[in-house]
C-alpha positions in Angstrom: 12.7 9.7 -3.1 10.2 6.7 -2.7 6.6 8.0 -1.8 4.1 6.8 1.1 1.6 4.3 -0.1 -1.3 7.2 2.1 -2.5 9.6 1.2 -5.8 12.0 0.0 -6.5 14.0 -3.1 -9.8 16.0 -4.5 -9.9 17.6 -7.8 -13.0 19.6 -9.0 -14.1 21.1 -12.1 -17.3 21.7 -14.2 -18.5 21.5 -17.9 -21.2 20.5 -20.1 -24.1 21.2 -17.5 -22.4 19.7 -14.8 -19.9 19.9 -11.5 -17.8 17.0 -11.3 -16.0 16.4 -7.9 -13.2 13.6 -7.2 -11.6 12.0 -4.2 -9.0 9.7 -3.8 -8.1 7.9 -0.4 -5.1 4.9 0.1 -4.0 3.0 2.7 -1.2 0.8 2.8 -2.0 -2.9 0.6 0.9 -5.2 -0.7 0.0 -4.9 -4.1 -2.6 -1.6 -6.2 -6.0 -2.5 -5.7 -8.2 0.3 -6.8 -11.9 0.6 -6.0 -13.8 3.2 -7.6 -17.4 4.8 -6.1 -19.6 6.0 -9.1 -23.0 6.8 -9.6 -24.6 3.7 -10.8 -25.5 5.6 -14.5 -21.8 6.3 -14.7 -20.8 3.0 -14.1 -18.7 3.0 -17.3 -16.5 5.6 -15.8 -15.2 3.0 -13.7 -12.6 1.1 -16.1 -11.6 4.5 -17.3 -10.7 5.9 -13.9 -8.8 3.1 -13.0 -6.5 2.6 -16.2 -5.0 6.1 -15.6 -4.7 5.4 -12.0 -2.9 2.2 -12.4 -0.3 4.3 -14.6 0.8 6.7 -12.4 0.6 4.7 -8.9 2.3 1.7 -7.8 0.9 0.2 -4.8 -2.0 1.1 -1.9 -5.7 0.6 -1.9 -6.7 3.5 -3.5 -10.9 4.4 -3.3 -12.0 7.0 -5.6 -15.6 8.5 -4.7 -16.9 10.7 -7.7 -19.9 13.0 -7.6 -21.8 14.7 -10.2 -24.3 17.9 -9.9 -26.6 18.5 -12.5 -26.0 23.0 -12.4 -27.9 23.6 -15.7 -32.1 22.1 -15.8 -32.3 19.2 -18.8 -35.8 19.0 -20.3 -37.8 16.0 -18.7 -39.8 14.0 -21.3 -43.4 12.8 -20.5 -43.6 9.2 -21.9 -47.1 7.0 -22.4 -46.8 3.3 -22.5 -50.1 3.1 -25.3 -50.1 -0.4 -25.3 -50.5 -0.9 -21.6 -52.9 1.7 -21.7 -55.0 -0.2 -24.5 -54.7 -3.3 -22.5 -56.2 -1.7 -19.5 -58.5 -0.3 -22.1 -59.8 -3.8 -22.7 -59.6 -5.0 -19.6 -61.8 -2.3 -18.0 -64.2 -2.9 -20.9 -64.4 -7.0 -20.1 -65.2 -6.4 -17.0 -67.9 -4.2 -17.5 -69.1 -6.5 -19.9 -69.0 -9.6 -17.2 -70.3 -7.4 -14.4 -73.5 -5.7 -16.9 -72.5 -2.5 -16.0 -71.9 0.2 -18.9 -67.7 1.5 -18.9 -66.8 4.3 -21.0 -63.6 5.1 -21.5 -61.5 7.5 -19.8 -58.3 8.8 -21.2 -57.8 11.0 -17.6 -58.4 7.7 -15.7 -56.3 5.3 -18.1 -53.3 7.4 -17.5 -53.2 6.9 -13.6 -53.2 3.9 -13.9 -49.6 2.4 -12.9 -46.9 2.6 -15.4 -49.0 4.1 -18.2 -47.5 7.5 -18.0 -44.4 8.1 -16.8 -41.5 10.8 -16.5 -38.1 10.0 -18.6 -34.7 11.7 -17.7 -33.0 12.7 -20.8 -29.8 10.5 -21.7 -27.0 12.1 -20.5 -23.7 13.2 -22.8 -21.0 10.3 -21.7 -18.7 11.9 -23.9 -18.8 15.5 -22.5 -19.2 14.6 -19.4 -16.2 12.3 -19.1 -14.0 15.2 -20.3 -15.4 16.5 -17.3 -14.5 13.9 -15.0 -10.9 13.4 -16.3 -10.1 17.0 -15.4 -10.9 16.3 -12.0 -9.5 13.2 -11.7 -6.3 15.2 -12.7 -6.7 17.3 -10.3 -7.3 14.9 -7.8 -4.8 12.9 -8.8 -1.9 15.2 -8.8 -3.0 16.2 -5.3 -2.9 12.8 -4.0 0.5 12.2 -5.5 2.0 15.2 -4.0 1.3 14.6 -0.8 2.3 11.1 -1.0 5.5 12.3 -2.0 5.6 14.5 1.0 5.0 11.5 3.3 7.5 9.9 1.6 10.2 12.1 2.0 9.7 12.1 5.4 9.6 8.5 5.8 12.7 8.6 4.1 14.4 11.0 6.0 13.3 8.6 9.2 14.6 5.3 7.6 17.9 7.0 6.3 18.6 8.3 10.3 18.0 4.8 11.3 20.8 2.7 8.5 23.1 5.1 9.9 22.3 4.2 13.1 22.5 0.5 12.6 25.9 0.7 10.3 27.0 2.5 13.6 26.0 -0.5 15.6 27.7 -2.7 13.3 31.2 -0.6 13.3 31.2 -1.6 17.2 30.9 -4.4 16.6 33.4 -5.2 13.8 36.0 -3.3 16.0 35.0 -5.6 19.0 35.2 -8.9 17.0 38.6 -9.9 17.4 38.5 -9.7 20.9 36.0 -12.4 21.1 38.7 -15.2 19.7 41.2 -13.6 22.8 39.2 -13.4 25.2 38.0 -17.1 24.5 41.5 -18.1 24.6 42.2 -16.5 27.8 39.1 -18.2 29.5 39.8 -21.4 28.3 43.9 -21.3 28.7 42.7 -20.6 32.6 40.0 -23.2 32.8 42.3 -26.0 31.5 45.4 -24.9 33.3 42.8 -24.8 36.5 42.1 -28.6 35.7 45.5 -29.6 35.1 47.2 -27.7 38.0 50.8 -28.7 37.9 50.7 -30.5 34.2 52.1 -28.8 31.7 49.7 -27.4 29.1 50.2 -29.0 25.6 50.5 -25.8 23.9 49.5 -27.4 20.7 46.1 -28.5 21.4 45.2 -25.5 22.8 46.0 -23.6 19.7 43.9 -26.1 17.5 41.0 -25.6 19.8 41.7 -21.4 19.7 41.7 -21.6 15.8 38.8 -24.1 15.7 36.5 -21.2 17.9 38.0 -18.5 15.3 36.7 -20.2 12.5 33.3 -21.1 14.1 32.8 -17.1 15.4 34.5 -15.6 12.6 31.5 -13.3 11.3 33.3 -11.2 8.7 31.4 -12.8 6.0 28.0 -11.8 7.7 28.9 -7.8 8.6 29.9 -7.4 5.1 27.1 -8.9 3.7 24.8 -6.5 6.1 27.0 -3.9 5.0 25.9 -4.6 1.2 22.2 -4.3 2.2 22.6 -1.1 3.8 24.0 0.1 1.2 21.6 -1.4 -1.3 18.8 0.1 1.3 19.9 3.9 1.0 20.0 3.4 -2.7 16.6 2.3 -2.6 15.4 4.8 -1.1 17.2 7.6 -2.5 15.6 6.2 -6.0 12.2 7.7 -7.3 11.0 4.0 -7.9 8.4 2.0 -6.2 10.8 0.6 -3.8 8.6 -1.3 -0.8 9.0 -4.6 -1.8 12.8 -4.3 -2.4 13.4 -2.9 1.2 11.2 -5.4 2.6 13.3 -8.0 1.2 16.4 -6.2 2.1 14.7 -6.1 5.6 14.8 -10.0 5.6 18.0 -10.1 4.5 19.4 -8.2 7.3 17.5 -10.0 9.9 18.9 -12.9 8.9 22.5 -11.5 9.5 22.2 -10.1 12.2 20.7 -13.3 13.8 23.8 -15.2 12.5 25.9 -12.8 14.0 24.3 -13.0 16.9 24.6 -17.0 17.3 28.0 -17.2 16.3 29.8 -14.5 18.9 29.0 -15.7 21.4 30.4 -12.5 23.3 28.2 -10.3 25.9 29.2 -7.1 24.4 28.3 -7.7 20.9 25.1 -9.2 22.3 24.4 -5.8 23.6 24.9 -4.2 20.1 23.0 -7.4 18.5 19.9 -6.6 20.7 19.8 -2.7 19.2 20.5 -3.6 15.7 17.4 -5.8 15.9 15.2 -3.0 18.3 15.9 -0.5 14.8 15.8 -3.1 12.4 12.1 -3.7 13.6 11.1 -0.1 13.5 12.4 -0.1 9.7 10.3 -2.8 9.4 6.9 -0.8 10.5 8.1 2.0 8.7 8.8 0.8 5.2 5.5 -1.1 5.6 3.9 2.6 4.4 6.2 2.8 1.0 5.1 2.5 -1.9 
């Protein structure tokens, strides 16, 4: 069955000195557009994540949010910038000179001095650590799509109740449709005979006209080209493929019928019927807008 374009997913799992966590959120979007939250050093993770996204999901706006945790200590590394520090060496000692003064130097001082001596983070292990991160994002991932799935089969369920619902409309009014060409010729055989009043009715004419109306109203063409994209519709969505944009031109499709339909009976009690194919044809509408 087609699959909801919402969802949430969170995979965990840890590794190498680390505890990755993963979460994915969508929405509904017309086309995949995937955003991806990383720590700024893991910034090549990014591309990664969002090739093996792109192959198992269609369409959404999908925002993954990773999150590492150091949970084993990595050796920090004292670093001393010895040029800087000879340059302040020097400066220190012009100074002195320029002011007359003696200057000695001081190896404790030198190294407070900003930027001389500083504290470097060992390089992490991109390589291990992704291995990390790609078991969580499977995880994740397979959470996610499950419970899209599950939204999906109940927007199915919903959008399958409704086609049957409008294919009923549309048997009423099939089975009222050739009552619209009688009942127009009725009116108009008593609307002419009430102008006339003692003339004979030229029997001949009025047939022309009678047949002229059936061809106009005739909308045979119209329910069984709705009842093509019904059927095209439950297909759809009875089909594991990414099936939003199909339905929503389906959707179109019908719209357009039933409008025709609409115009061309010209009959009160198809009217009625017109009026609720178009009330569930919009609820489809909002519906399918949440397929992926």
């Amino acid at each position: 069955m087609a699959n909801s374009m919402t969802g949430f997913g969170r995979g965990e799992a840890s590794g190498s000195g680390y505890q990755v966590a993963i979460e994915l959120k969508s929405v509904n979007h017309r086309f995949l557009e995937i955003v991806v939250r990383t720590p700024r050093n893991l910034s090549s993770f990014e591309e990664r994540i969002r090739k093996i996204l792109q192959e198992k999901f269609q369409r959404g706006r999908i925002e993954v949010y990773l999150n590492v945790v150091e949970t084993e200590g990595r050796k920090r590394l004292a670093k001393v910038d010895n040029d800087l520090a000879l340059t302040y060496d020097k400066t220190l000692k012009d100074l002195a000179l320029a002011l007359h003064t003696v200057y000695e130097t001081d190896i404790y001082r030198l190294v407070s001095l900003p930027e001389v001596l500083s504290v470097v983070e060992p390089e992490m292990d991109l390589d291990a650590l992704w291995g990390t991160c790609a078991e969580a994002l499977r995880i994740a991932s397979d959470s996610f799509g499950k419970m899209r799935r599950i939204e999906g089969e109940k927007l199915t369920c919903d959008l399958l109740l409704r086609l049957e619902l409008i294919t009923e409309y549309l048997h009423l009014i099939a089975e009222r449709s050739p009552y619209v060409v009688t009942d127009y010729q009725e009116r108009l055989q008593e609307r002419i005979q009430t102008l006339l009043g003692e003339v004979e009715l030229d029997a001949t004419r009025l047939a022309n006209e009678v047949v002229y109306f059936a061809d106009r109203a005739s909308i045979t063409e119209e329910l069984v080209r709705f009842d093509s994209h019904l059927s095209q519709g439950r297909d759809a969505l009875k089909s594991n493929d990414s099936v939003g944009r199909r339905l929503d031109f389906l959707l179109q499709e019908m719209n357009r019928e039933i409008n025709t339909i609409g115009s061309k009976a010209n009959d009160l009690k198809i009217g009625q019927q017109v009026v609720s194919v178009k009330s569930e044809l919009e609820k489809v509408r909002e519906q399918i807008q949440n397929l992926e």
